[in-house]
C-alpha positions as CSV (number, residue, x, y, z in Angstrom):
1,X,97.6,112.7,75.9
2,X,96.2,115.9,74.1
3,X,93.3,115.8,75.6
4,X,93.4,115.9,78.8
5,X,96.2,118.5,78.0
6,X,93.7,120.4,76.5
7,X,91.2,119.8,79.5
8,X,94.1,121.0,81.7
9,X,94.8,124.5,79.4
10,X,90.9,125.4,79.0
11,X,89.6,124.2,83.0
12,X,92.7,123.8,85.4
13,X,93.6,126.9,87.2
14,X,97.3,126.9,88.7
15,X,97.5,128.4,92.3
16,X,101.1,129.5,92.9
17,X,103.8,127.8,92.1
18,X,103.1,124.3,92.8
19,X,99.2,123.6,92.8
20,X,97.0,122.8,89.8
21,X,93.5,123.1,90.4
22,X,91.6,120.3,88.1
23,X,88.6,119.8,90.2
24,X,86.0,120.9,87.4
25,X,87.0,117.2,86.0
26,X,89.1,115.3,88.1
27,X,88.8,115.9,91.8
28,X,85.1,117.2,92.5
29,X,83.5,116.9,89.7
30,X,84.3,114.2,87.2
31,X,84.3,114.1,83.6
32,X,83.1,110.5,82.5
33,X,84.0,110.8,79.0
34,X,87.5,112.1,79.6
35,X,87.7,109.7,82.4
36,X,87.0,106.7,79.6
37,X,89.5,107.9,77.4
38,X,92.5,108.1,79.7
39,X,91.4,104.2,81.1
40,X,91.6,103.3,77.5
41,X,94.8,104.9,77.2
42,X,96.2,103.4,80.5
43,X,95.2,99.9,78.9
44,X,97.1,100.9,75.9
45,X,100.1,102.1,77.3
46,X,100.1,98.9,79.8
47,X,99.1,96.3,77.1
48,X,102.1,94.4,77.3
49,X,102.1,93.3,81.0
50,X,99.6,90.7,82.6
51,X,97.4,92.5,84.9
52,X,94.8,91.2,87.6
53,X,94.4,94.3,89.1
54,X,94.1,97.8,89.7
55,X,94.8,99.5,92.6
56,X,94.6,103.3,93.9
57,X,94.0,106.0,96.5
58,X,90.6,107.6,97.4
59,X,89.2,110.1,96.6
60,X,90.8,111.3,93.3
61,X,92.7,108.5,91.8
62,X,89.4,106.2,92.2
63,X,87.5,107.2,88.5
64,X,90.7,106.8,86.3
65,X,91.4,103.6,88.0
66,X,88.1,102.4,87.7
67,X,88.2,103.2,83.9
68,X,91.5,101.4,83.4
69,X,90.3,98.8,85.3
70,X,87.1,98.4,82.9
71,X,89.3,98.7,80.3
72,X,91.5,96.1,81.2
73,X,88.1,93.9,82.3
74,X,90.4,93.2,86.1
75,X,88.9,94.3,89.6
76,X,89.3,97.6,90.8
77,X,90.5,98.0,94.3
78,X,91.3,101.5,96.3
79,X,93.0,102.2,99.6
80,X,90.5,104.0,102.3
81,X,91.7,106.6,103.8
82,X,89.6,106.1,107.0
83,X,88.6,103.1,108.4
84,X,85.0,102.0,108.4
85,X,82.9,100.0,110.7
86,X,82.9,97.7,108.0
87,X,86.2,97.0,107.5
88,X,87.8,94.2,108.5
89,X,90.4,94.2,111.5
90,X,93.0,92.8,108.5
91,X,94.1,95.0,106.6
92,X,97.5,96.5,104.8
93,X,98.3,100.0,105.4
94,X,100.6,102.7,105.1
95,X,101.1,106.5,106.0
96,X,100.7,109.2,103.1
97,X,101.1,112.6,103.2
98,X,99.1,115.2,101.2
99,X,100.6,118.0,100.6
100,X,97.7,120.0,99.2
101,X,96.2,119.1,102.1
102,X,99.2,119.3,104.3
103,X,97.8,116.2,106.3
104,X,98.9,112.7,106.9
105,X,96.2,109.6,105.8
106,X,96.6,106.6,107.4
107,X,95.5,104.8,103.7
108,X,94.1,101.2,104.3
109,X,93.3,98.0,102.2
110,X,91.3,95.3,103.7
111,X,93.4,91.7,103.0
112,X,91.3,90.0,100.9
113,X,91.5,91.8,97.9
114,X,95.1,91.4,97.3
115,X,96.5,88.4,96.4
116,X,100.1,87.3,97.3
117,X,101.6,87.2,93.9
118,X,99.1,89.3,91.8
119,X,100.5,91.5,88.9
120,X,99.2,95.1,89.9
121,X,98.3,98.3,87.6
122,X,98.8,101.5,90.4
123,X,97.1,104.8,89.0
124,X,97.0,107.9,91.0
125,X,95.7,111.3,89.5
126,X,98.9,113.2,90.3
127,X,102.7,112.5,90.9
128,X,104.1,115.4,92.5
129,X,106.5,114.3,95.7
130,X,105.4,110.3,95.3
131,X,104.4,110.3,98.8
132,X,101.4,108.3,97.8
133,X,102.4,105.9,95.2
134,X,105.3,105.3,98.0
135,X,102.4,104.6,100.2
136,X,100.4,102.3,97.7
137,X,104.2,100.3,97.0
138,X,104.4,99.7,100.8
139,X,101.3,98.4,100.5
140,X,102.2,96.5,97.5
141,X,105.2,95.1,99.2
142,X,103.2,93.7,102.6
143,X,100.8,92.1,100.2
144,X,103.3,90.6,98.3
145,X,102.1,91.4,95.1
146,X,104.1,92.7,91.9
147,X,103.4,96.1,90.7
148,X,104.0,96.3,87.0
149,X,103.3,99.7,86.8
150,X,102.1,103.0,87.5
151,X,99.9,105.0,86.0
152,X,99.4,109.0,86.7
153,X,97.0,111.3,85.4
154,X,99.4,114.9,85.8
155,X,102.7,114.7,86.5
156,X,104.6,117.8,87.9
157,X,108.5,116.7,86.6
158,X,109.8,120.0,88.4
159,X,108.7,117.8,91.8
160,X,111.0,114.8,93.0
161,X,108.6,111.9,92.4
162,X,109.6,110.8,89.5
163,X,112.9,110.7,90.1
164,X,111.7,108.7,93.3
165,X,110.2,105.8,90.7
166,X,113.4,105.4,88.4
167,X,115.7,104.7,91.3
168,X,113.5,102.2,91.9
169,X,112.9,101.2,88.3
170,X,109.1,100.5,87.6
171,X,107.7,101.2,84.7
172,X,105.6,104.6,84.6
173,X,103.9,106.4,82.2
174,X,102.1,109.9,82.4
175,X,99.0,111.0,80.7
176,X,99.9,114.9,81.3
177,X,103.4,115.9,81.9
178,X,103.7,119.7,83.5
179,X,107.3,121.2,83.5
180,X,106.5,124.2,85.6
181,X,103.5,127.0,86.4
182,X,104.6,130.8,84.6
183,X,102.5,133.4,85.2
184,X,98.9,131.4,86.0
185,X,100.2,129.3,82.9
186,X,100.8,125.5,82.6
187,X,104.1,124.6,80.7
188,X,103.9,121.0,79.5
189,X,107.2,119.0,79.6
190,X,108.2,117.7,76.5
């Protein structure tokens, strides 16, 4: 998507190696317009499969989803990462590490908004080491739902995610693909 490929060259600064920085429209502050035009392109690239719902990881994943969801006109539900007085004692939930935050989240979905045998759209803003798409699959699985794919915002193909997803073979597509960080420069993968 050249846009956001664009958005990435003129505002995302690369720290090191291995971190891109996007929060001037992605991660702190959000940019509505862009965020509208990658939920239309999710619902594009997704178009073929039946989907009732779409499901994510707060904080950063939550406005593409909620764009895709819109798009697709189907509920938008995201994992917590802490629990709430609110929530409900049952609940699906599974451990995630972050590694730009080198923390673990215990990431949690109250029961009632997934449905044993829902088709489900997962969108996450990046795919570096898959820990949390891993986490939102376990999820998936205890729910007994069908995820028919997964949507990322930036993937980083020189981390193993990926490669995590084919074994398993679901179908994902990328908005932004990065190759590797030269220099304070982001490559884009081909």
């Amino acid at each position: 998507m050249k846009l956001l490929e664009n958005k990435i060259k003129q505002d995302g600064r690369v720290l090191g190696t291995e971190v891109l920085k996007v929060d001037s429209f992605l991660n702190h502050q959000v940019d509505p317009q862009l965020m509208q035009a990658m939920g239309a392109e999710f619902a594009q690239l997704f178009a073929g499969h039946k989907i009732d719902k779409v499901l994510t990881v707060e904080s950063s994943g939550i406005a593409p989803a909620v764009f895709a969801a819109l798009a697709l006109n189907v509920p938008m539900v995201f994992a917590r990462k802490k629990k709430s007085l609110t929530l409900s004692d049952e609940n699906y939930t599974a451990d995630v590490f972050s590694f730009t935050k080198q923390e673990t989240n215990h990431i949690i979905v109250d029961k009632r908004f997934l449905t044993k045998g829902e088709q489900i759209l997962l969108i996450d803003d990046f795919l570096a080491n898959g820990q949390a798409v891993e986490g939102m699959l376990e999820i998936a699985e205890a729910a007994q739902v069908d995820v028919v794919g997964i949507g990322i915002v930036i993937e980083k193909t020189f981390q193993k995610g990926r490669a995590l997803l084919d074994e398993r073979g679901i179908h994902v597509e990328s908005l932004a693909r990065i190759a590797a960080f030269e220099n304070g420069q982001v490559i884009f993968a081909d």
